[in-house]
C-alpha positions as CSV (number, residue, x, y, z in Angstrom):
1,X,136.6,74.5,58.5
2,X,135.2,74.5,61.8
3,X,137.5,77.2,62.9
4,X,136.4,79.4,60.0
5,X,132.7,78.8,61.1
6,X,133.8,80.0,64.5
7,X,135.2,83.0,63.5
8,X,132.7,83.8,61.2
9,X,129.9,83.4,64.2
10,X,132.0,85.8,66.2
11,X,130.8,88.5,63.7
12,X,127.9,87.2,61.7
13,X,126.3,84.8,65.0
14,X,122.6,83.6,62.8
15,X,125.1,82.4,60.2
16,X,126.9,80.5,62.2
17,X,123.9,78.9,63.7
18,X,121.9,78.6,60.2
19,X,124.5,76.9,58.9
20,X,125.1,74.4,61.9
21,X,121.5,73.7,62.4
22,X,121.3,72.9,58.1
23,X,124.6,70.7,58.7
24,X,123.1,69.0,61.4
25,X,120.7,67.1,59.6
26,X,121.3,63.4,58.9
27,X,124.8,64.4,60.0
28,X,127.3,62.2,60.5
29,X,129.7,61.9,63.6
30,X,132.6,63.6,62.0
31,X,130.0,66.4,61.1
32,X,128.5,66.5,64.2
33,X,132.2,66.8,66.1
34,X,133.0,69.6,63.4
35,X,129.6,71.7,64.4
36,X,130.3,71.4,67.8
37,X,133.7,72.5,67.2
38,X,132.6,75.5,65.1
39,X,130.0,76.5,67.7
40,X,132.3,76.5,71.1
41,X,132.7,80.3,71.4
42,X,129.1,80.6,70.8
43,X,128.3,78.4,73.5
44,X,131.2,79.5,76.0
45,X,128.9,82.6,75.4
46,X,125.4,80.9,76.1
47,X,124.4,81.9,72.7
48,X,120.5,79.9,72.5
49,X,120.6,79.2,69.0
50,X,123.8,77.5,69.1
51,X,122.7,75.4,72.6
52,X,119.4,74.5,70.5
53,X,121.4,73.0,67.3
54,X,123.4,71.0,69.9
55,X,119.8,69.6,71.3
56,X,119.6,72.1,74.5
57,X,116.5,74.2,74.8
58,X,115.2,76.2,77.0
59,X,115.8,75.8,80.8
60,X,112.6,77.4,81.8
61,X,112.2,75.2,85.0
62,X,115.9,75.7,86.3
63,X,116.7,77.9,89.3
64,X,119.8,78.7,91.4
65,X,119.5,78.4,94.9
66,X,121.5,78.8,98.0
67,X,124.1,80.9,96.7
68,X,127.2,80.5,99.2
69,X,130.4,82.5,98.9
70,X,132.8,82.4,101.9
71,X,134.5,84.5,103.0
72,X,132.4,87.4,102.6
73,X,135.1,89.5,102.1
74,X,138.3,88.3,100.9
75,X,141.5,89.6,100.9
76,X,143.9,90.0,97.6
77,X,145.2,86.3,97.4
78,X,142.6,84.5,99.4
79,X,140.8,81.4,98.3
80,X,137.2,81.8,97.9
81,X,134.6,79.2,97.5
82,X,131.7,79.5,95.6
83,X,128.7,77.0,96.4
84,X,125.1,76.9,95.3
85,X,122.0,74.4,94.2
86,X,120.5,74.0,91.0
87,X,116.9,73.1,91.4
88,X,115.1,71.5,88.2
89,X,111.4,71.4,88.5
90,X,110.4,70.8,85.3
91,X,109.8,67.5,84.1
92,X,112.9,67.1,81.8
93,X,116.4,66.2,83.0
């Protein structure tokens, strides 16, 4: 079921999320795994609605800072590492 709910969000995505926030009332934990489940291309894809049903809201407060990559210009086949800060100064964690 919870791969049919995926698929259907990958066409219809306020379905997916109307019926996983309805679902997600009083549910239980095998409901709760099976929304999750059904909603993981929709987050993988930062969908808000979907992040909100699983108790995520709004990051309003967040910033990225100190965006490092090295080198700054790789060769074909090079490692490359990517480094940064995430600053929260809102009052939620």
């Amino acid at each position: 079921m919870a791969t049919n709910l995926n698929d259907i969000g990958k066409d219809h995505p306020d379905v997916l999320v109307g019926t996983a926030k309805a679902w997600m009332k009083d549910a239980s934990e095998d409901r709760q795994w099976l929304i999750r489940h059904a909603l993981r291309s929709a987050v993988k894809q930062g969908d808000a609605g979907a992040l909100r049903v699983l108790g995520f809201g709004d990051a309003t407060d967040i910033s990225v800072r100190k965006a490092r990559i090295t080198p700054r210009r790789p060769n074909i086949g090079d490692d490359v590492t990517i480094a940064f800060e995430v600053a929260n100064a809102g009052s939620k964690s």
